[in-house]
Structures are given as structure tokens and as C-alpha cells.
C-alpha positions, -999 to 999 in steps of 0.1 A, spaced: 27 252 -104 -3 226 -105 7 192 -84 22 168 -104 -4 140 -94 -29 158 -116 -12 149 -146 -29 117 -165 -8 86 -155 -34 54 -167 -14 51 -196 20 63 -188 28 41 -159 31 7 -179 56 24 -204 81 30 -179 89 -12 -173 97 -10 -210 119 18 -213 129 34 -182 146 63 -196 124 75 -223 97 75 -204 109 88 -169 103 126 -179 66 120 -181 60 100 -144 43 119 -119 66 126 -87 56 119 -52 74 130 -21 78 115 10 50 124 37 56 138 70 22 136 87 15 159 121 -9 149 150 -37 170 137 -70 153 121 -59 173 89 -21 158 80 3 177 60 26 162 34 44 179 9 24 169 -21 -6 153 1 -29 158 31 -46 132 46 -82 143 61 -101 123 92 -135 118 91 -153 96 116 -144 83 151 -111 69 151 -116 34 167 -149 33 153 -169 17 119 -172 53 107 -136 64 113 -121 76 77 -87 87 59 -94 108 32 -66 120 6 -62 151 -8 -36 171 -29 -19 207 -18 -45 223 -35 -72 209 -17 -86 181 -45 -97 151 -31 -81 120 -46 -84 82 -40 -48 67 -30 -58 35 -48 -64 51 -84 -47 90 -80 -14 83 -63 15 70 -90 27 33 -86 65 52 -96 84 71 -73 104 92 -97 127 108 -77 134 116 -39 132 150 -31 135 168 8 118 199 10 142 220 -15 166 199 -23 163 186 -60 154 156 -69 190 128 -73 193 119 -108 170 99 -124 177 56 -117 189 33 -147 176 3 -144 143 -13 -136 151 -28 -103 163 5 -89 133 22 -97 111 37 -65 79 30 -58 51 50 -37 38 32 -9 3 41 8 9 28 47 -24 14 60 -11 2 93 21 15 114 49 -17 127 37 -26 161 -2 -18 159 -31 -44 158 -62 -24 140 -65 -38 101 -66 -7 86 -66 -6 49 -77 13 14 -113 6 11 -114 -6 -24 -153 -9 -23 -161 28 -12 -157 60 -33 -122 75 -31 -110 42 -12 -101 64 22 -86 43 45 -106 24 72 -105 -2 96 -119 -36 81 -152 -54 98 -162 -86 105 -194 -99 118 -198 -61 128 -167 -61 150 -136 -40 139 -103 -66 133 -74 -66 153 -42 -86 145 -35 -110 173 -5 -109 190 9 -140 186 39 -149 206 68 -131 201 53 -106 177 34 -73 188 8 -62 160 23 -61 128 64 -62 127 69 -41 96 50 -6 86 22 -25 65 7 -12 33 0 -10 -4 13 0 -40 -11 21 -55 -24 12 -88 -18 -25 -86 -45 -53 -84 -43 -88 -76 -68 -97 -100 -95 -125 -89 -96 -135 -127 -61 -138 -132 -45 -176 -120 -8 -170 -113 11 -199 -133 34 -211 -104 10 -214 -74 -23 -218 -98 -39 -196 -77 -62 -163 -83 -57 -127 -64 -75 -114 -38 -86 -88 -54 -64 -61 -32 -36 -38 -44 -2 -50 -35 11 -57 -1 39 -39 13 60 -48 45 84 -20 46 111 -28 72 128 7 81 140 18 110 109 44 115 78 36 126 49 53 103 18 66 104 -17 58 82 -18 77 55 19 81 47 28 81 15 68 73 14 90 62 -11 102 25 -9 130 6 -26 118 -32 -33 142 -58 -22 118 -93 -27 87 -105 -25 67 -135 -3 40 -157 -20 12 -162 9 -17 -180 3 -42 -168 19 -74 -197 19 -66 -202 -17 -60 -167 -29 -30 -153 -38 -15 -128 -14 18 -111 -27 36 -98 2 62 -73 -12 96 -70 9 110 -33 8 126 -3 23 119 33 30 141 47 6 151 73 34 159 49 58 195 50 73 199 10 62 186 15 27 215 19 13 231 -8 25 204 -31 18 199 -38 -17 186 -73 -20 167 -98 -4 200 -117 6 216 -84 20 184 -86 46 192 -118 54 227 -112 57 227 -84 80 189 -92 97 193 -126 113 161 -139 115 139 -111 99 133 -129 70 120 -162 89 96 -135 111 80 -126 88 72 -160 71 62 -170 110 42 -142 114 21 -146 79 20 -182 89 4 -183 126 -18 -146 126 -53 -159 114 -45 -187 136 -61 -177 174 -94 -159 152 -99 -201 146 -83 -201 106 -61 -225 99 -27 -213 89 -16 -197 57 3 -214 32 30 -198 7 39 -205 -26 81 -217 -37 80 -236 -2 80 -201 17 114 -191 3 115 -153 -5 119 -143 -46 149 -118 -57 137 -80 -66 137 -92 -103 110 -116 -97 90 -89 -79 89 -63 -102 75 -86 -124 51 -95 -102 45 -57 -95 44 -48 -133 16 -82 -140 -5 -62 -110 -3 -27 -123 -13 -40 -158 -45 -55 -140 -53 -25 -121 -50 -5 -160 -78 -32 -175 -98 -22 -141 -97 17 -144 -102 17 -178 -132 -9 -176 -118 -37 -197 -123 -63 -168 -146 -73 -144 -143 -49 -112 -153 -74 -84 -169 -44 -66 -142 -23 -66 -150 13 -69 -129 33 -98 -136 70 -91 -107 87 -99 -94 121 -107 -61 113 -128 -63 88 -150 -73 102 -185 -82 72 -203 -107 59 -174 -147 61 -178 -144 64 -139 -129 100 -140 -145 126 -122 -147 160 -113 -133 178 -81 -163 187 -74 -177 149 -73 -150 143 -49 -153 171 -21 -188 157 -20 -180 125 -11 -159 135 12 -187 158 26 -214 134 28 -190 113 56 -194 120 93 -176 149 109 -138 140 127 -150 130 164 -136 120 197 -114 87 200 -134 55 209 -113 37 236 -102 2 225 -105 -29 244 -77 -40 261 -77 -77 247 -59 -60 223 -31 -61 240 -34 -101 246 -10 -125 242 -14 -158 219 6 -190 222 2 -213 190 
């Protein structure tokens, strides 16, 4: 049986928000990864493939399906979840309404790390990579009480945060990202998962004028995600996560000399309502951009999946951009001011 990521999903996806049950049979299904310490990663429907020097500008995470196609986790990978499945169990019966619904998340950067990884939305196939500045690889600052990043960090695939668009609350434009994710599960992930995450609210940072969505949710494998169902259930059984997280998004740009981040609705946290909307707005985006009905702000389409996009290519196209990128090498060591604490 071919993968179901193959199957075209450009124009599929959107119907889903409007009718969740007539549309559920055509979604694409993504399961859970379960990476292994190898540079070539197993999951059950992906692989993820290392090219590079970890710890260097070169370093890579590639994608790729069972069958060996390359694919682009931004473009290729379903923004729905549509069911959970564990190895050969079958999938639980399909979800009602639209806040239940699951989404795929990519995971860029694992909870208590510093390196900024993330999907490289400007290079072919958007592997993941650690982001630059002025030539030196970015590391979170630790800012007192936090270590790295306090939640498995990430993306939704095939949502964009549209430079063009100006969001009518906080009159401010995207940042021309996917989505932010900070899934707050009990286990620590790897890059390159792709896990299945139940959305419980959503944060709106402003990040030097841009608009930042920060998506609250939950591995929806975790022990606590059935017991956490809403952005008031995390606050109700998480003292003080909630205000962490607003603290952390605050004060982290803060010790690199930036002044601190602002946030939309005086920093209170919207319901799971409010951010599938916002999800929904940002996957409608990301349709204009694959399908070349908006300005792409650099952002590189190549895609193997989405049958109404100029950008699709062949399989072939792919395994040579994965060819052309430096072999998987030895591990640079990383400085320790890493590990540095910041009091601000």
C-alpha cells in the first residue's frame, strides 16, 4: 500500500474546518514518530536523514517517507492528524467536532535544549537546520529559571503567518513562519518528530512588530492529555506553567541586547476555539502560497503532494537535492557558554 502522505492534500485540507465529517475519509494519516539514535531515524510513516555536521552551518534534517521519497515537512506533511494509530492497533474512531480534531506537529527543538533549530523555509525541501546570525549559529539564553526552551518547540505544517496579511486585533503582520508549537508533554522529543498534538490555546507574541502565534498543545499520547482539555484545565492543574511561558517569550531575546517581546490581549492566553481559527486563517495562507496566488517572501515551495501546486515535483528532483548536501559527519563540540546563566 503506497503511504498515505502521497495522496494530494493542497485542496483537501481547508474542507475539513467546514465539514469535519464529510471530509475526514479523504485526510492523509500521519503516525506518531519514534526516532532512534542513528543519523537515518525511523518512524512509522517517516524517516528523518542527517546531512551535515551536527553543531555546524551545514548540519541538515532531511524528511523522507517509508518508501524512500524525499519530502519537505513544511509543504508534504498534513496539517490534520486523522487518527492515532500504535503500530497495529487501528486507528480510534474518527473525532466530531472541530476542536477535537489532531494536528501533526514537526518538532524543531527538544524541551530543555538551546540550539534554534527550525524548518528552513528558504531552502529546497525546508530540512531542518540551526538558524544563523552574523555567521554564528543561535542559542536560546538561559535566562534565570528556565533551561533552553521549557516545552518540545515546533511547527504545524502547512500553515503560514503571512507577512501580507495584518491580523485585525493586534494590527500586526506575520512573520512569515509556519505556526508555533509549544507542546507541553511529559516526554522530551527529538528534531524531526512528527507527533500528533491536541490544541488546548494559543499565545499572541509580538515579536519586533510581527506577529508570532505561539500555539499551546499536547502530545496526544501523553499520559496528561486526557485530562487536559483546555487552556483553563492547564492552568488548573499546572500552577504556574501558563505564566512560564508568557515569562519565557517575554525575557529570551533579552541578554542577545533586544528589548523584550510584547503580546497581544494583554498576554492572556485564547481558548482552543480561538486557535483553530487562528490555525485555519494560517493554513489558508500557506494554500495561496503553494498554489502561487500570493507573494512567497522567499519561501521555497517544492513539494511532492500537493496536486494543485506549480511547485510540485518529481522524486527524482528531490533525492537530488538531498544528494547535492554534505555527507552526515562527526559532531562539532559546542561552546560551553551555552550552558550560561542570565539574570534579567
Amino acid at each position: 500500500m503506497s503511504p498515505p502522505l502521497l495522496r494530494c492534500s493542497s485542496g483537501r485540507l481547508v474542507t475539513l474546518f467546514g465539514s469535519f465529517s464529510a471530509s475526514r475519509s479523504k485526510l492523509v494519516t500521519q503516525a506518531a514518530a519514534t526516532p532512534h539514535s542513528c543519523y537515518l531515524r525511523n518512524t512509522m510513516h517517516y524517516q528523518t536523514e542527517e546531512r551535515g555536521r551536527p553543531n555546524s552551518t551545514d548540519y541538515r534534517i532531511y524528511f523522507k517517507t517509508s518508501e524512500g521519497k524525499y519530502v519537505s515537512p513544511f509543504h508534504d506533511i498534513p496539517l490534520i492528524a486523522e487518527g492515532e494509530q500504535d503500530n497495529d492497533v487501528p486507528a480510534k474512531k474518527p473525532k466530531k467536532t472541530e476542536s477535537e480534531v489532531l494536528f501533526n506537529m514537526v518538532v524543531e527543538v527538544p524541551r530543555w535544549s538551546n540550539a534554534k533549530m527550525e524548518i528552513a523555509t528558504k531552502e529546497p525541501l525546508n530540512p531542518i537546520k540551526q538558524d544563523v546570525k552574523k555567521g554564528k549559529l543561535r542559542y536560546v539564553a538561559n535566562v534565570f529559571p528556565h533551561k533552553g526552551y521549557i516545552w518540545n518547540y515546533g511547527a504545524l505544517p502547512q500553515t503560514w503567518e503571512d507577512p501580507d496579511h495584518t491580523d485585525e486585533e493586534t494590527k500586526c503582520c506575520g512573520d512569515n513562519d509556519p505556526i508555533d508549537v509549544c507542546e507541553i508533554g511529559t516526554q522530551v522529543c527529538s528534531p524531526g518528530q512528527v507527533i500528533q498534538v491536541k490544541v488546548l490555546g494559543i499565545l499572541a507574541m509580538i515579536d519586533e512588530g510581527e506577529m508570532d502565534w505561539k500555539v499551546i498543545a499536547i502530545n496526544a499520547a501523553d499520559p496528561d492529555a486526557k485530562n487536559l482539555n483546555s487552556i483553563e484545565d492547564v492552568r488548573r492543574s499546572r500552577p504556574g506553567h501558563l505564566e512560564a511561558t508568557v515569562d519565557w517569550f517575554r525575557k529570551y531575546k533579552v541578554p542577545d541586547g533586544k528589548p523584550e517581546n510584547q503580546f497581544g490581549f494583554n498576554g492572556q492566553f485564547k481558548d482552543k476555539d480561538f486557535a483553530v481559527e487562528i490555525i485555519k486563517s494560517t493554513h489558508e495562507h500557506w494554500r495561496a502560497l503553494v498554489q502561487k496566488q500570493t507573494n512567497s517572501w522567499g519561501i521555497i515551495c517544492k513539494n511532492i503532494s500537493c496536486c494543485d501546486s506549480p511547485f510540485k515535483c518529481s522524486a527524482d528532483e528531490t533525492r537530488d537535492v538531498v544528494q547535492s548536501a554534505p555527507a552526515f559527519g562527526s559532531t562539532h563540540p559546542v561552546s560551553p557558554d551555552v550552558d550560561k546563566w542570565h539574570f534579567v
